[in-house]
N, C-alpha and C positions, 0 to 999 in steps of 0.2 A: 371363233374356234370351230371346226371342222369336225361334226360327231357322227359316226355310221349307228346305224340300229338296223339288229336283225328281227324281221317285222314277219308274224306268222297271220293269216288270213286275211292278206291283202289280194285280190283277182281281176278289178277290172276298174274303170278310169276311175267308177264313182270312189271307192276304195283310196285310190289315190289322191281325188280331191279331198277326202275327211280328213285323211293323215297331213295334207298340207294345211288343210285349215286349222287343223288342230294345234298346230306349230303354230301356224300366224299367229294365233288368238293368242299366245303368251308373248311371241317378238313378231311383231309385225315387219320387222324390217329382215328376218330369215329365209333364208335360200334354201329350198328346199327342194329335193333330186329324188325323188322313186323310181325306186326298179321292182315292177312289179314281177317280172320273171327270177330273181334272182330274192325278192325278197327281202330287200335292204331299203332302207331311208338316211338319205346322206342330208347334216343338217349344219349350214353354216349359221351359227349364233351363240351368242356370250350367258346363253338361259343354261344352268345346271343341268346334265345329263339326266337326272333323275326328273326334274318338270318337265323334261321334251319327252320323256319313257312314259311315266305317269298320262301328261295331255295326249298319248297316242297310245294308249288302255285305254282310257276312261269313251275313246272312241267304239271299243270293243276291237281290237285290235292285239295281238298277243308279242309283246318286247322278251326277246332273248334275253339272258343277261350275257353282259362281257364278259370276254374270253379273253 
C-alpha cells in the first residue's frame, strides 16, 4: 500500500537516510521516496500508517497528521 507523510525537519541527505532507515527497520522490504524539498515521504509497505508515523518521530522527525 502506497502512504505519503508530511514530514517537518527533514534538510539534507543525512535527514533522508534516518527516515529511510527508520522505515526499513520495521519492513525491510519498503520503498521509500523522500522529497526533501517538498517535505513529504512516499512509502510503499503493508506496515500500519501509524508505525511508519511513529518509527519516523521516534527519529526526531515531525509527521503531520492526515488531511
Amino acid at each position: 500500500m502506497n502512504q505519503t507523510f508530511d514530514v517537518q525537519g527533514m534538510t539534507c541527505g543525512h535527514c533522508a537516510r534516518a527516515v529511510t532507515q527508520a522505515v526499513k527497520t520495521l519492513d525491510a522490504a519498503a520503498e521509500v521516496k523522500v522529497d526533501l524539498a517538498g517535505g513529504k515521504v512516499e512509502v510503499q509497505s503493508q506496515q500500519p500508517r501509524e508505525a511508519l508515523a511513529r518509527a519516523i518521530e521516534e527519529e526526531g522527525y515531525r509527521v503531520a497528521a492526515p488531511q
